[in-house]
Each structure stands twice: as C-alpha cells, then as structure tokens.
C-alpha positions, 0 to 999 in steps of 0.5 A: 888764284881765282876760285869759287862759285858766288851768286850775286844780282845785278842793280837797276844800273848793271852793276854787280858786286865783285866777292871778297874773295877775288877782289884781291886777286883779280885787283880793283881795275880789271878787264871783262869781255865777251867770253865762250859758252855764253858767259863773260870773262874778266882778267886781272889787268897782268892776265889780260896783258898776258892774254892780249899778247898772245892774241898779237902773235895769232897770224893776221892772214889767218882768217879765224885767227882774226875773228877770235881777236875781233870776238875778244878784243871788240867787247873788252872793257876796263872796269873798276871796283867803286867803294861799295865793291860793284863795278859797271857791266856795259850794257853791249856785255850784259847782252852778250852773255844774257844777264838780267839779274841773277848771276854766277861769278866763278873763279878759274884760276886765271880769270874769272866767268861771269854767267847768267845764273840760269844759263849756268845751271843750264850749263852744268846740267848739260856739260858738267858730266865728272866721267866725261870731264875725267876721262877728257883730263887723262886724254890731256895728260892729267 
C-alpha cells in the first residue's frame, strides 16, 4: 500500500526522487498522468492497468465520459526509476501540475500524488478540515 508524505526538489533536468518507502510498491517502471486538484498522479503499472480498464468500460457517446478518458490518458507517460532512484517528469506534466522545485509525493493507497509543495500546503489549509472530512466519511458509510 502507498502511504506517507515526503518532500523532495525536483533538478535542473525535471527529475525527482522516488522515496524509498514507495519504490518498492509502486515498482521501477510506473505511469504518471495528469491528476485532479492540481496535482499528478502516478500508478504502479498493475493499478494503471486496473485504471485503464475501467476508463474502457466509460460509454464513448457519453461526452464527459469521454473528456475524462482524454484528460487522463493524453498526459500519461511510462517512467522508469534510474539508478540514483529519480525518474523523469515530462515537462507537459510538470506544467500541468505547476511544479517548479519544491515538491510533496504522498502515497494514497493505490497510487501516488505528486504536488507542487506550495499548492499542497495551499491545499491543506483550504480543503483539509478533519470535521469536514469526518463528517463526509460517515455519509459514505465509513
């Protein structure tokens, strides 16, 4: 299971370390692609093929069905871990998401979110209310 919240910059070249702690689970070849709420995400090669399929069963007459294949499947890209444990962030992704240097990878369970560290704390501050959250997991059966 990916967990955790690590920060780490990206180099002059858009590469960015992968933490020790979800390389092994997210493996040394992965996906990235463009993510929701200003970030990007990035699945272990088995979740995006899970992700994938479930993108295929949308209904292609479905108009916004067909934006959020486009919107995921546009941006993705195959990326490998070298031996110093970075991988390359295309430079189309790293605009989407707005990352400069200072980045937050955080593990959520299934996939990993890669954030522009400001726009995280950003994030945080905004959206991250634990009564809110709370009272939003028991309307969803937690």
């Amino acid at each position: 299971m990916l967990i955790g919240e690590f920060e780490h910059s990206l180099d002059a070249k858009g590469r960015l370390i992968m933490p020790a702690k979800l390389r092994e689970s997210i493996g040394d070849t992965f996906v990235v692609t463009k993510g929701l709420d200003g970030c990007l995400f990035a699945f272990s090669i088995t979740e995006w093929t899970n992700f994938e399929e479930k993108l295929k069963s949308l209904p292609l007459s479905n108009k916004n069905s067909r934006e959020f294949v486009r919107f995921f499947l546009s941006g993705a890209t195959e990326c490998e871990i070298d031996k110093q444990g970075r991988f390359l962030i295309p430079n189309n992704l790293r605009e989407a998401a707005g990352l400069v240097k200072e980045t937050v990878i955080i593990g959520v369970g299934t996939r990993i979110e890669i954030w522009d560290k400001e726009k995280w704390t950003e994030y945080n501050n905004e959206n991250m209310s634990v009564e809110d959250i709370a009272e939003n997991m028991t309307m969803l059966g937690i």
